[in-house]
mmCIF file of the N, C-alpha and C atoms, coordinates in Angstrom:
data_MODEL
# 
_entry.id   MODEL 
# 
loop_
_atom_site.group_PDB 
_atom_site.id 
_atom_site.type_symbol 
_atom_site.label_atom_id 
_atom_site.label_alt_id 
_atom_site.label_comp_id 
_atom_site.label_asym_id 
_atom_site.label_entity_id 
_atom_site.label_seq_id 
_atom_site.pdbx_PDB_ins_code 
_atom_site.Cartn_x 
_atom_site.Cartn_y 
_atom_site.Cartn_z 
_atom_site.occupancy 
_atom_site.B_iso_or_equiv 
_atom_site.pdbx_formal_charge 
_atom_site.auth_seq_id 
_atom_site.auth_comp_id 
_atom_site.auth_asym_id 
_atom_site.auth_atom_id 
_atom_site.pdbx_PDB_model_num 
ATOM 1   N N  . UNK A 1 1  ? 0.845  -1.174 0.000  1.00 0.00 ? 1  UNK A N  1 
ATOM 2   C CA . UNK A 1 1  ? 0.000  0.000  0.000  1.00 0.00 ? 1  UNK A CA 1 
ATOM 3   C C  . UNK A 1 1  ? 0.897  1.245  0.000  1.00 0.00 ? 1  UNK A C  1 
ATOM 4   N N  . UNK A 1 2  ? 0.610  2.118  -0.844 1.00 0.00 ? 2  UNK A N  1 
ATOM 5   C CA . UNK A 1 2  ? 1.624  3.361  -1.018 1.00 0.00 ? 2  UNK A CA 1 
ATOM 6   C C  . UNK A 1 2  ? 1.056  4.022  0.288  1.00 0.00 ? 2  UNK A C  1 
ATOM 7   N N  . UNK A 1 3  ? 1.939  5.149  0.578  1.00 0.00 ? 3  UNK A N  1 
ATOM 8   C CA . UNK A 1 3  ? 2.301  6.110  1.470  1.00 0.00 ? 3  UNK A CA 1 
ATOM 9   C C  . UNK A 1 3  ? 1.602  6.999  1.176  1.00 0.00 ? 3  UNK A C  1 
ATOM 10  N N  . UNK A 1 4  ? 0.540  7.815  2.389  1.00 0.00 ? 4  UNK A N  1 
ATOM 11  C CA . UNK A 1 4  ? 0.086  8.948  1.764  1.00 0.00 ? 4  UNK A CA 1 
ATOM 12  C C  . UNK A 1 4  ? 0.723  10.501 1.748  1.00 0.00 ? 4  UNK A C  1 
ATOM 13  N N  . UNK A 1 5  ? 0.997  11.564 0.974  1.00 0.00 ? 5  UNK A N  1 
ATOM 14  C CA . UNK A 1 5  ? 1.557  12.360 1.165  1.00 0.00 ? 5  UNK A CA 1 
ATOM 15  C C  . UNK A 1 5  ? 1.444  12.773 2.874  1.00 0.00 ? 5  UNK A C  1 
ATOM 16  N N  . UNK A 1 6  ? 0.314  12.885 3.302  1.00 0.00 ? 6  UNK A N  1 
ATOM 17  C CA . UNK A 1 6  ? -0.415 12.914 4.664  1.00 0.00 ? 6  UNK A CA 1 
ATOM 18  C C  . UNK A 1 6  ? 0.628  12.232 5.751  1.00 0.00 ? 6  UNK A C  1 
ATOM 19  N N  . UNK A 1 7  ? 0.512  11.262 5.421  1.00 0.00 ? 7  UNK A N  1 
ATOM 20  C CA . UNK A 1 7  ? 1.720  10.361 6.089  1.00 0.00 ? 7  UNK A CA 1 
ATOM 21  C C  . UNK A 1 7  ? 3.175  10.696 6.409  1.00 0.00 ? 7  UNK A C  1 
ATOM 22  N N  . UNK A 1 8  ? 3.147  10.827 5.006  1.00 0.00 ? 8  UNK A N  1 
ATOM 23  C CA . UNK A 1 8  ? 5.275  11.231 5.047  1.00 0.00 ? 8  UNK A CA 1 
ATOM 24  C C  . UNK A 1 8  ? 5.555  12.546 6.028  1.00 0.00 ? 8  UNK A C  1 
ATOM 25  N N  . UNK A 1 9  ? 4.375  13.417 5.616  1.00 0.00 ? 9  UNK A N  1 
ATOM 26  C CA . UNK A 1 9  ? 4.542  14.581 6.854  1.00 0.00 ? 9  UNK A CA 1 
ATOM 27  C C  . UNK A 1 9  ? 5.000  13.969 8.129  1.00 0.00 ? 9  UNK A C  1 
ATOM 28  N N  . UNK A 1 10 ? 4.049  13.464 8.612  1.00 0.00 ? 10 UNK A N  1 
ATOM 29  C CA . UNK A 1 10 ? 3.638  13.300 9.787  1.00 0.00 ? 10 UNK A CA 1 
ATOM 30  C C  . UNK A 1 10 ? 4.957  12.453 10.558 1.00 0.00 ? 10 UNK A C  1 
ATOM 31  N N  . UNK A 1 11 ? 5.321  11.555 9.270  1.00 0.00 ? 11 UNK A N  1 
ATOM 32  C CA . UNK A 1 11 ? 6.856  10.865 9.589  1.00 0.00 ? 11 UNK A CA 1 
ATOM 33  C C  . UNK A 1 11 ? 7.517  11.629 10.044 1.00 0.00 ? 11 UNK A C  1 
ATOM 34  N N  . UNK A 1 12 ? 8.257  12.382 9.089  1.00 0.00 ? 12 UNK A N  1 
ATOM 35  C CA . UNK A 1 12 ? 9.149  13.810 9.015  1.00 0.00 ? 12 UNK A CA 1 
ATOM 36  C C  . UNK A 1 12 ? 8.999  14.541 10.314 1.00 0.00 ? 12 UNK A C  1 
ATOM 37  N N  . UNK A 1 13 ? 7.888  14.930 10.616 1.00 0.00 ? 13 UNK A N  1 
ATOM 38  C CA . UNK A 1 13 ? 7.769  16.019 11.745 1.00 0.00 ? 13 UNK A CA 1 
ATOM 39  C C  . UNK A 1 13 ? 7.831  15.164 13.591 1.00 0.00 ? 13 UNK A C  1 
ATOM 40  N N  . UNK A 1 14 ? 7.725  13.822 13.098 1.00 0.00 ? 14 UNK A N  1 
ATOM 41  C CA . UNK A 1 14 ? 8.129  12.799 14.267 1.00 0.00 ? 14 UNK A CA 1 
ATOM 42  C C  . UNK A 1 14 ? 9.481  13.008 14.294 1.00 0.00 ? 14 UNK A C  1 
ATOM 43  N N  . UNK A 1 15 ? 10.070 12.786 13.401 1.00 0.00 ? 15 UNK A N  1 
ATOM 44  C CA . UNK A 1 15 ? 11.236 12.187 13.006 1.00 0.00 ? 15 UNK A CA 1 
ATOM 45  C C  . UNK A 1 15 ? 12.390 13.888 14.029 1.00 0.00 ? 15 UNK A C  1 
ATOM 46  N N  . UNK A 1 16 ? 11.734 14.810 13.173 1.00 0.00 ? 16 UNK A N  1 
ATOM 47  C CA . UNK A 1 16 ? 12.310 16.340 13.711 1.00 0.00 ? 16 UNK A CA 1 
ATOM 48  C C  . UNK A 1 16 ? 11.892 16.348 15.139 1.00 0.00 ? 16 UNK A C  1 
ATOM 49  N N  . UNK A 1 17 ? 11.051 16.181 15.507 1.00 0.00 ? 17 UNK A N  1 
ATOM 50  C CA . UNK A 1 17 ? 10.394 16.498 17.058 1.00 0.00 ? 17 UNK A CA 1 
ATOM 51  C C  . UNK A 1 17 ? 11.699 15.717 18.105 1.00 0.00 ? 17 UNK A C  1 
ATOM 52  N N  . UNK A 1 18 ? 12.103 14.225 17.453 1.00 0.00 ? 18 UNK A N  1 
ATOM 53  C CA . UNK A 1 18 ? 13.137 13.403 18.706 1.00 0.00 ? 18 UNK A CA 1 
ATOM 54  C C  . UNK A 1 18 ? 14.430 13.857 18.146 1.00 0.00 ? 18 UNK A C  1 
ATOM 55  N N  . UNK A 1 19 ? 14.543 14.504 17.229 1.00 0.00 ? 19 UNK A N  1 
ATOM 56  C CA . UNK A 1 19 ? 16.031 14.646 16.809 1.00 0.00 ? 19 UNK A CA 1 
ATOM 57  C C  . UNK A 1 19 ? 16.276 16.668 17.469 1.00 0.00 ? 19 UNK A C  1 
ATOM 58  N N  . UNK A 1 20 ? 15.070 16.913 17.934 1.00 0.00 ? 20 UNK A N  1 
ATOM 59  C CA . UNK A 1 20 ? 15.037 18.395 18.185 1.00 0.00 ? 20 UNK A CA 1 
ATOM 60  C C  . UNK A 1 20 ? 15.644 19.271 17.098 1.00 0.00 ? 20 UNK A C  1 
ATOM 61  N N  . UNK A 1 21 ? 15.280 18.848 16.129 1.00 0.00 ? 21 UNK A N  1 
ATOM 62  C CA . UNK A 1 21 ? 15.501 19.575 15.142 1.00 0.00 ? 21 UNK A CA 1 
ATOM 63  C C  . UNK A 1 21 ? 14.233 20.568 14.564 1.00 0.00 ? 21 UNK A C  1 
ATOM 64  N N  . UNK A 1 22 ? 13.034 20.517 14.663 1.00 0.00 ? 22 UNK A N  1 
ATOM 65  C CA . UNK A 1 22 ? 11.941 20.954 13.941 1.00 0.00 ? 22 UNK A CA 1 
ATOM 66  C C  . UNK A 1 22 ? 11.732 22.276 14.428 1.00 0.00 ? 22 UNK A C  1 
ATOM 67  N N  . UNK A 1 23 ? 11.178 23.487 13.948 1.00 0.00 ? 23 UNK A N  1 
ATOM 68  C CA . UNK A 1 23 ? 10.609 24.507 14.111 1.00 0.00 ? 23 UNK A CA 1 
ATOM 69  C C  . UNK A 1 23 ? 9.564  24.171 14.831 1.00 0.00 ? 23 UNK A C  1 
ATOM 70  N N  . UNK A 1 24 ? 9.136  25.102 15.878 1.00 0.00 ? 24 UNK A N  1 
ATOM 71  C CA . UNK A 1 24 ? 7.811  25.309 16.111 1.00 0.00 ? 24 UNK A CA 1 
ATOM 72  C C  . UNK A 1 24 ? 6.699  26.031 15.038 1.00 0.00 ? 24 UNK A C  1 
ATOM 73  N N  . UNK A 1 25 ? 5.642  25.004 14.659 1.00 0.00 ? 25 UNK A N  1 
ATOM 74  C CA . UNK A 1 25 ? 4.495  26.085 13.879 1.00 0.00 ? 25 UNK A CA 1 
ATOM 75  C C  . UNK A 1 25 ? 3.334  26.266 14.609 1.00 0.00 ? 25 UNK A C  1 
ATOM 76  N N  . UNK A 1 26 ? 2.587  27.032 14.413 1.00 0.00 ? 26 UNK A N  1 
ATOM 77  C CA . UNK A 1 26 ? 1.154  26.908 14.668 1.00 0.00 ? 26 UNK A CA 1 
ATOM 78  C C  . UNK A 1 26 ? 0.097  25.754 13.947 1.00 0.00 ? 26 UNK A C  1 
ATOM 79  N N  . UNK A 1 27 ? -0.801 25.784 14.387 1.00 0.00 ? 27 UNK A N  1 
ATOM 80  C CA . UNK A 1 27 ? -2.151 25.092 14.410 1.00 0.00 ? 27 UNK A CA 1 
ATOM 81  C C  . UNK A 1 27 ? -1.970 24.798 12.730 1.00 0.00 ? 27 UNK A C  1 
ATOM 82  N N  . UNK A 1 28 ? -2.230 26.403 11.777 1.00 0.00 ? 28 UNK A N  1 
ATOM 83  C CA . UNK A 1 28 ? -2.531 26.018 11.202 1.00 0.00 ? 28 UNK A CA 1 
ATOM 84  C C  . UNK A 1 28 ? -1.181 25.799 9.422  1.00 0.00 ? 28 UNK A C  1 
ATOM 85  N N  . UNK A 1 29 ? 0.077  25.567 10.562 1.00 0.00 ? 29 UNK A N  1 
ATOM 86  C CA . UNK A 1 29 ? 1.223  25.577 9.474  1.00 0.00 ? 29 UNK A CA 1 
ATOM 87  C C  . UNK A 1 29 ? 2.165  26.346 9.812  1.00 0.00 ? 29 UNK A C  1 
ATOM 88  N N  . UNK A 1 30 ? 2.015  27.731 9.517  1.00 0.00 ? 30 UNK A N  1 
ATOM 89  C CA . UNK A 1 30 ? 2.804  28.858 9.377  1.00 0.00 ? 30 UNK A CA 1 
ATOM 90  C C  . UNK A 1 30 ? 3.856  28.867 11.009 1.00 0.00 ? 30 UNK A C  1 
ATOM 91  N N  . UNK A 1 31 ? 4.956  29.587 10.401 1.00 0.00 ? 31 UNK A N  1 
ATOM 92  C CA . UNK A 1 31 ? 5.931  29.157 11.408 1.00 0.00 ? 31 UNK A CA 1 
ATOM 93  C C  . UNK A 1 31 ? 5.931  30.116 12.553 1.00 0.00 ? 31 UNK A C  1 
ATOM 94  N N  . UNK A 1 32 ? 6.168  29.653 13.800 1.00 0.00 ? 32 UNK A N  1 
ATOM 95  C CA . UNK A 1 32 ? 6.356  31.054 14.680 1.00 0.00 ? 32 UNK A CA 1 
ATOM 96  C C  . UNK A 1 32 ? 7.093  31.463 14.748 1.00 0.00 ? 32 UNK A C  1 
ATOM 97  N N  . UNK A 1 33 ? 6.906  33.068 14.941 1.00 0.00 ? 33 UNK A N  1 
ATOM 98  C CA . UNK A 1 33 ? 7.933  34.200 14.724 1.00 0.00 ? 33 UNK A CA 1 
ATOM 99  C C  . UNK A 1 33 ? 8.680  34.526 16.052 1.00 0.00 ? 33 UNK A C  1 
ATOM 100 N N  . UNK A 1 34 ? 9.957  34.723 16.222 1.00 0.00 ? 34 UNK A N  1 
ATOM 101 C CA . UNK A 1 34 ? 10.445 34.991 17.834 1.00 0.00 ? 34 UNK A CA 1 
ATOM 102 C C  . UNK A 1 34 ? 9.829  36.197 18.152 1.00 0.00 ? 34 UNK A C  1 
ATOM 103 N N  . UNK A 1 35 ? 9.636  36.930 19.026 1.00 0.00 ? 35 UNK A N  1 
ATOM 104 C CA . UNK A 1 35 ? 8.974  38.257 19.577 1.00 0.00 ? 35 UNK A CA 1 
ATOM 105 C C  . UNK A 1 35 ? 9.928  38.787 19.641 1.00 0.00 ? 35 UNK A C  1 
ATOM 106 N N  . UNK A 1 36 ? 9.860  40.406 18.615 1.00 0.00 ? 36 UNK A N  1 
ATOM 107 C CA . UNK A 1 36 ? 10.507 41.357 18.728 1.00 0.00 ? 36 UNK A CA 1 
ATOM 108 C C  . UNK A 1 36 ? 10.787 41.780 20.031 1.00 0.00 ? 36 UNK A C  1 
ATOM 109 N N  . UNK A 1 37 ? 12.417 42.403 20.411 1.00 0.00 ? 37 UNK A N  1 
ATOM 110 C CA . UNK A 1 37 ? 12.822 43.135 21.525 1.00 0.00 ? 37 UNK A CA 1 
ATOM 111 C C  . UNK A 1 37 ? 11.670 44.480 21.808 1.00 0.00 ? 37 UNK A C  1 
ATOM 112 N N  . UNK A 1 38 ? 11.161 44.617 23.169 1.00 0.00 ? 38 UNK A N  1 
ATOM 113 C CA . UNK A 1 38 ? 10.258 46.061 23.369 1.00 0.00 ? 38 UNK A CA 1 
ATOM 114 C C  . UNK A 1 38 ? 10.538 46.618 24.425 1.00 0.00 ? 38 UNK A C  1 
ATOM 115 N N  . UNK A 1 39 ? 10.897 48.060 24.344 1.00 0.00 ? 39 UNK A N  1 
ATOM 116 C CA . UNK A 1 39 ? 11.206 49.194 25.579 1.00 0.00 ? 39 UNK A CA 1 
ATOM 117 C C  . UNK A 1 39 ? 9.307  49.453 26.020 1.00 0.00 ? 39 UNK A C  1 
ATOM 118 N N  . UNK A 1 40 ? 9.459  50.073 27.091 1.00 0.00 ? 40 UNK A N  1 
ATOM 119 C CA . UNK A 1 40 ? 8.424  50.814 27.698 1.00 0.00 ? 40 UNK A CA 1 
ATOM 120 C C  . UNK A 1 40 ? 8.812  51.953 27.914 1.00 0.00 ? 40 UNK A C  1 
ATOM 121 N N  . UNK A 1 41 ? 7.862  52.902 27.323 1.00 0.00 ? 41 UNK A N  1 
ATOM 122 C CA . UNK A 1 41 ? 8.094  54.353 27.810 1.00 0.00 ? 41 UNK A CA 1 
ATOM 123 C C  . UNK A 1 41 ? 7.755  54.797 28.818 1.00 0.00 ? 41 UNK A C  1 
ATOM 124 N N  . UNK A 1 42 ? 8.909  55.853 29.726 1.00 0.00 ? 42 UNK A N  1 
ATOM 125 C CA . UNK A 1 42 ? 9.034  56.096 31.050 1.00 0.00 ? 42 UNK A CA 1 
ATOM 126 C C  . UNK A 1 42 ? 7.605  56.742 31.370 1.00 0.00 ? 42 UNK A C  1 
ATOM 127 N N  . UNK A 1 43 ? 7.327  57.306 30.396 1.00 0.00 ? 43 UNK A N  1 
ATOM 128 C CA . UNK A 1 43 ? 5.765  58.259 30.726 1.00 0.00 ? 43 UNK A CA 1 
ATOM 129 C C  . UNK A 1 43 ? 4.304  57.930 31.151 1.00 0.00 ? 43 UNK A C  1 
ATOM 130 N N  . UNK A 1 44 ? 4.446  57.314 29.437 1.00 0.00 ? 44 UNK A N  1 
ATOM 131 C CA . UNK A 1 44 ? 2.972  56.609 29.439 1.00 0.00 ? 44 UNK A CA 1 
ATOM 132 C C  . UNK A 1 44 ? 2.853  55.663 29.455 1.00 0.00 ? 44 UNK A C  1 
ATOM 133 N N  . UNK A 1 45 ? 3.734  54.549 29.841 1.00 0.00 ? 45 UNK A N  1 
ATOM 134 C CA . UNK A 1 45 ? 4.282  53.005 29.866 1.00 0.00 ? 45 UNK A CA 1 
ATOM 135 C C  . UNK A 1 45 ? 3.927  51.990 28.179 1.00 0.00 ? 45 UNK A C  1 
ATOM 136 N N  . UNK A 1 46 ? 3.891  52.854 27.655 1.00 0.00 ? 46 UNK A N  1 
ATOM 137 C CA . UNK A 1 46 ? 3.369  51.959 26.052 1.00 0.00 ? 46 UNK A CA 1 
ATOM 138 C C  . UNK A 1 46 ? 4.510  51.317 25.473 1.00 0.00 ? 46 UNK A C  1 
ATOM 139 N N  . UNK A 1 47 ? 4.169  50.235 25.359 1.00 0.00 ? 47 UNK A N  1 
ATOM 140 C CA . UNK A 1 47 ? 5.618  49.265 24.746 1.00 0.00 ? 47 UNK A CA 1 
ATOM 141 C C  . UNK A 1 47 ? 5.550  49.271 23.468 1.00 0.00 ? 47 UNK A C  1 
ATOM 142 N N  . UNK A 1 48 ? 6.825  49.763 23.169 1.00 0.00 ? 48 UNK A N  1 
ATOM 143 C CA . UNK A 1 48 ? 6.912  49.922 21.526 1.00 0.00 ? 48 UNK A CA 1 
ATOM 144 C C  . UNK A 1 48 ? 8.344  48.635 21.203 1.00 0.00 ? 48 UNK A C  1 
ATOM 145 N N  . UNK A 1 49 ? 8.242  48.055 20.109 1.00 0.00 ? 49 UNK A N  1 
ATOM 146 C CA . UNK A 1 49 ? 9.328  47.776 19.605 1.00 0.00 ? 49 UNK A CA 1 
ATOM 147 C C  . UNK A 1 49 ? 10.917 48.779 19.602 1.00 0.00 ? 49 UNK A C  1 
ATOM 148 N N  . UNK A 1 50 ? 11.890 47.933 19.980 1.00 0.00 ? 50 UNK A N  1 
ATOM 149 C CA . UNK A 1 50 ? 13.062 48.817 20.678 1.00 0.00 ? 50 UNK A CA 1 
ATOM 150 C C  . UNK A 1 50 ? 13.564 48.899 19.032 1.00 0.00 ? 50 UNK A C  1 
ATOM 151 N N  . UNK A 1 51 ? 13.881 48.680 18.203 1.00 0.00 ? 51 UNK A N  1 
ATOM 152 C CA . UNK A 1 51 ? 14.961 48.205 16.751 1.00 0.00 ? 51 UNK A CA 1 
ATOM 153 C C  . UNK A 1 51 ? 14.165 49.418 15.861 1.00 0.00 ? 51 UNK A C  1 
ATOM 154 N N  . UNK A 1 52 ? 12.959 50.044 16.575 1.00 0.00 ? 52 UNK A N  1 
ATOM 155 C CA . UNK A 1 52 ? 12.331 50.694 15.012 1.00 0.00 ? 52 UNK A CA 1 
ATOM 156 C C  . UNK A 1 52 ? 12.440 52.603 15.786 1.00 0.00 ? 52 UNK A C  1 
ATOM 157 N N  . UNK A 1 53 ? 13.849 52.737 15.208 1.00 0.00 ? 53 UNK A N  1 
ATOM 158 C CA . UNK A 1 53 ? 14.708 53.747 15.947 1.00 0.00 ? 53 UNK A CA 1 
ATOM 159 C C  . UNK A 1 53 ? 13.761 54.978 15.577 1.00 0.00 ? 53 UNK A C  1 
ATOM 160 N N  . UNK A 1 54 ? 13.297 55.404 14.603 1.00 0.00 ? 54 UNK A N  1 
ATOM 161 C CA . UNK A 1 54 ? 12.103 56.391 13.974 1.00 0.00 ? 54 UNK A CA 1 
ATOM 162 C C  . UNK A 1 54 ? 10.754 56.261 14.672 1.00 0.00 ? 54 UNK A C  1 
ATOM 163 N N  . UNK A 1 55 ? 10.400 54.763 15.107 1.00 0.00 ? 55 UNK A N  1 
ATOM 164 C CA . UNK A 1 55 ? 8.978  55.170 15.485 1.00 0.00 ? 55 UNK A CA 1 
ATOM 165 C C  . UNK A 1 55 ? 9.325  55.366 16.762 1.00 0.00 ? 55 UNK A C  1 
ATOM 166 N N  . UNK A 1 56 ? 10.310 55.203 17.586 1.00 0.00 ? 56 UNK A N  1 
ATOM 167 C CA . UNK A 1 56 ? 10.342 56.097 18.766 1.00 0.00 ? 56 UNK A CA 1 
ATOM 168 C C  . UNK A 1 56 ? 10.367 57.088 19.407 1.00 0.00 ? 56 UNK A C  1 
ATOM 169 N N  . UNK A 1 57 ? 10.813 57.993 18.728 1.00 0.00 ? 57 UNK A N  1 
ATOM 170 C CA . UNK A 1 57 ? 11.406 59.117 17.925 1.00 0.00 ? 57 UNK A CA 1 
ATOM 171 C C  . UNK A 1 57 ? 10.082 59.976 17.990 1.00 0.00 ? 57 UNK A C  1 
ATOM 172 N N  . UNK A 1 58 ? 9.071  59.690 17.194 1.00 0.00 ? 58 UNK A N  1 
ATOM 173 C CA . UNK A 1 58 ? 7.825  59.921 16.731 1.00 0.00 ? 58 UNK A CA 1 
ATOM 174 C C  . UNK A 1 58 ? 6.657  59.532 18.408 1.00 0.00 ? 58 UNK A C  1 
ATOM 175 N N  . UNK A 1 59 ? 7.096  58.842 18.830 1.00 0.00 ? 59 UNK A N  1 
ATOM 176 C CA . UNK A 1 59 ? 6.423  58.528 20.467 1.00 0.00 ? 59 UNK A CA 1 
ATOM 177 C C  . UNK A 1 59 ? 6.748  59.690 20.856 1.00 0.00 ? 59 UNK A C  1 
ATOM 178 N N  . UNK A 1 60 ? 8.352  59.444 21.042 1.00 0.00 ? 60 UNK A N  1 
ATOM 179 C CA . UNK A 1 60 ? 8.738  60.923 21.900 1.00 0.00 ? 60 UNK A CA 1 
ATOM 180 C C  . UNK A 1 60 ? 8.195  62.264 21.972 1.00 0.00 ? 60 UNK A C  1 
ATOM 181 N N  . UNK A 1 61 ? 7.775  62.763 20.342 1.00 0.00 ? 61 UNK A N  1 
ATOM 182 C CA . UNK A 1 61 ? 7.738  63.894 20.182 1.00 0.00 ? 61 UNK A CA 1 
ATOM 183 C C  . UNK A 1 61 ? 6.035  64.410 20.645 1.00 0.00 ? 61 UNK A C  1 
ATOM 184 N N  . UNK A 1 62 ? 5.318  63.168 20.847 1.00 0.00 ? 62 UNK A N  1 
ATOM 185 C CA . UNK A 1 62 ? 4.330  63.364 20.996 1.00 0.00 ? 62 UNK A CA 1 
ATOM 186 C C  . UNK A 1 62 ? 3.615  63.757 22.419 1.00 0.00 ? 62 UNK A C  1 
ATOM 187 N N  . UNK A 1 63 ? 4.804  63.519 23.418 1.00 0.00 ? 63 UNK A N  1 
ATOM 188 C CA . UNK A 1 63 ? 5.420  64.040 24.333 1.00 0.00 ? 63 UNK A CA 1 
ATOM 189 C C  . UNK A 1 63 ? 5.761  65.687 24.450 1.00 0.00 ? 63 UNK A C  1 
ATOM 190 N N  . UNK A 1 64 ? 5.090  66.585 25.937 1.00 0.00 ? 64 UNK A N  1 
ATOM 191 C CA . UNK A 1 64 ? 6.307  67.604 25.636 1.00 0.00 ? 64 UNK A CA 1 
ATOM 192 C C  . UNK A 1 64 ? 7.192  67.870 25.950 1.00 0.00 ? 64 UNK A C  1 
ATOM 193 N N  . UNK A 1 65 ? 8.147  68.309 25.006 1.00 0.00 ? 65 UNK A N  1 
ATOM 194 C CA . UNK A 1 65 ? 9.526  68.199 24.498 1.00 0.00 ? 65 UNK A CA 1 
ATOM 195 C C  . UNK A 1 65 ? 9.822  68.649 25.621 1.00 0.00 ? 65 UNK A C  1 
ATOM 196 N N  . UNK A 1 66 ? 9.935  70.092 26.684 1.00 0.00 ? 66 UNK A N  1 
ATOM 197 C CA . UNK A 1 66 ? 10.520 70.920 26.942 1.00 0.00 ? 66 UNK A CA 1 
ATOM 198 C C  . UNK A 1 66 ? 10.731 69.811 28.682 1.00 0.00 ? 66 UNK A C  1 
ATOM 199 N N  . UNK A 1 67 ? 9.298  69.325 29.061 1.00 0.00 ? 67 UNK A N  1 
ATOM 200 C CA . UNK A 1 67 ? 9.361  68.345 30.229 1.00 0.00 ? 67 UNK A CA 1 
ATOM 201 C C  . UNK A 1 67 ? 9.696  67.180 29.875 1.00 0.00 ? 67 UNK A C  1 
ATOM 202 N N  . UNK A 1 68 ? 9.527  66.373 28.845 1.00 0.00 ? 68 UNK A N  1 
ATOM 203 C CA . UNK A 1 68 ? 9.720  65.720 28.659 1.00 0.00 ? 68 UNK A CA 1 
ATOM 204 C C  . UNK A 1 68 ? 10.925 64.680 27.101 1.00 0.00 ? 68 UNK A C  1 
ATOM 205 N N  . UNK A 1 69 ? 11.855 64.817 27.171 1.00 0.00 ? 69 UNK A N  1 
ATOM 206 C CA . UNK A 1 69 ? 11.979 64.878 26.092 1.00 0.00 ? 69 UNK A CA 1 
ATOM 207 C C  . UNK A 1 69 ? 12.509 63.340 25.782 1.00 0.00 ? 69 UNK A C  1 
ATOM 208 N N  . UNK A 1 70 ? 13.087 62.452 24.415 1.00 0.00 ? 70 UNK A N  1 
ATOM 209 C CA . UNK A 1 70 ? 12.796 61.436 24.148 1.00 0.00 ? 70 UNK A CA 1 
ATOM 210 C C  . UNK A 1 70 ? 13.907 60.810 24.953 1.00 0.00 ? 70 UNK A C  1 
ATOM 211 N N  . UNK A 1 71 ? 14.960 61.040 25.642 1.00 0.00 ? 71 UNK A N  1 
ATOM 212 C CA . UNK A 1 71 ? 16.066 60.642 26.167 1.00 0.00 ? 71 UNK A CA 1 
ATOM 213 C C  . UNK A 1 71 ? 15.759 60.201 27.728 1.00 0.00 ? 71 UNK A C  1 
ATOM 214 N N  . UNK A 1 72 ? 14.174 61.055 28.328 1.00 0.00 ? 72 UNK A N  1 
ATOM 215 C CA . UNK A 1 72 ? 13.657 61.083 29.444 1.00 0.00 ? 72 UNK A CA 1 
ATOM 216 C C  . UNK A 1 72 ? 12.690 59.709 28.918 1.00 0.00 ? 72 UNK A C  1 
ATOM 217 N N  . UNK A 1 73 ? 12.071 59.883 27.969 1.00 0.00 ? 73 UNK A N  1 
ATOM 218 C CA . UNK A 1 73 ? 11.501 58.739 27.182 1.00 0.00 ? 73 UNK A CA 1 
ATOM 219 C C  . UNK A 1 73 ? 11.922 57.366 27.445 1.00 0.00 ? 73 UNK A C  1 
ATOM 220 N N  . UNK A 1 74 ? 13.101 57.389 26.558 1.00 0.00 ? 74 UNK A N  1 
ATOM 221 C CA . UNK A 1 74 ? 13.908 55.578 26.522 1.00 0.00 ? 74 UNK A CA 1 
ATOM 222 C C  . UNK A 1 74 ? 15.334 55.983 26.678 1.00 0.00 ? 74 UNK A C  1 
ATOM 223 N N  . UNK A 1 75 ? 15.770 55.790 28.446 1.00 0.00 ? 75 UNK A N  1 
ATOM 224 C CA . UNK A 1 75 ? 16.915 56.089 28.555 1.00 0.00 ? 75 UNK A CA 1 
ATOM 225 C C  . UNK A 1 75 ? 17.967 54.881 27.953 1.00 0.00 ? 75 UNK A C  1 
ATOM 226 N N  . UNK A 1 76 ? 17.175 54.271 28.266 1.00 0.00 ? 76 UNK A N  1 
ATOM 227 C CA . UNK A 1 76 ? 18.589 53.056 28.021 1.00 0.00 ? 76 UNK A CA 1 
ATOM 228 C C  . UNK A 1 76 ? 18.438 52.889 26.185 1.00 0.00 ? 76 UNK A C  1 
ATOM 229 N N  . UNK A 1 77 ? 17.654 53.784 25.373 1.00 0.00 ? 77 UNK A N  1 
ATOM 230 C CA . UNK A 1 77 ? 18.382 53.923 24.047 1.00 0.00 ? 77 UNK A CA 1 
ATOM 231 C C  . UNK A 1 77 ? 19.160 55.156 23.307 1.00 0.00 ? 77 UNK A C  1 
ATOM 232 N N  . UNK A 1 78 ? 18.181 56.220 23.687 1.00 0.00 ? 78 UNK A N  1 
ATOM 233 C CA . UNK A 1 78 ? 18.865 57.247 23.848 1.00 0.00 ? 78 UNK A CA 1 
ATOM 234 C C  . UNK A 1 78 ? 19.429 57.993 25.023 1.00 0.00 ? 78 UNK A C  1 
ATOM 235 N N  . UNK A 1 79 ? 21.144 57.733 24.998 1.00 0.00 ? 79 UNK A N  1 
ATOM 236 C CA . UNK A 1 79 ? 21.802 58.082 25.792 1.00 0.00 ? 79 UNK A CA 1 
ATOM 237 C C  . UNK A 1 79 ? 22.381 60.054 25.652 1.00 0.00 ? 79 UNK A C  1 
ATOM 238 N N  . UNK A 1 80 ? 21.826 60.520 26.417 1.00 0.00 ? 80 UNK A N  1 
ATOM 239 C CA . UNK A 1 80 ? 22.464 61.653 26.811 1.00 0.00 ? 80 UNK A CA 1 
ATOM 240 C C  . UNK A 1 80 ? 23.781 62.442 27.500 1.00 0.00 ? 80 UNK A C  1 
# 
């Protein structure tokens, strides 16, 4: 009796699971993504992604500048 494509998966992903080799996927396939690094802002505590150097930038300013400015924001990225 041939093998069903169905099957050979299911081999394969045994086969990866004891050799700890396999990715983790979801439910329905697609692979999981590691979770981006995220700061919290000192102010309003909103966690933004730390790597997206512009949209912080753009947090900050929304902030005011004169009390508050983006370095008071995310010290440990922008260093003063």
């Amino acid at each position: 009796m041939p093998v069903s494509k169905k099957a050979k998966i299911q081999r394969e992903h045994r086969k990866g699971d004891k050799e700890g080799t396999r990715a983790p996927v979801k439910a329905n396939g697609l692979p999981v993504k590691a979770p981006k690094p995220t700061s919290i802002c000192a102010n309003c505590r909103k966690e933004l992604v730390n790597t997206n150097l512009k949209q912080l930038e753009a947090h900050a300013e929304s902030h005011d500048q004169k009390v508050w400015p983006k370095e008071k924001c995310w010290p440990e990225i922008f260093k003063s």
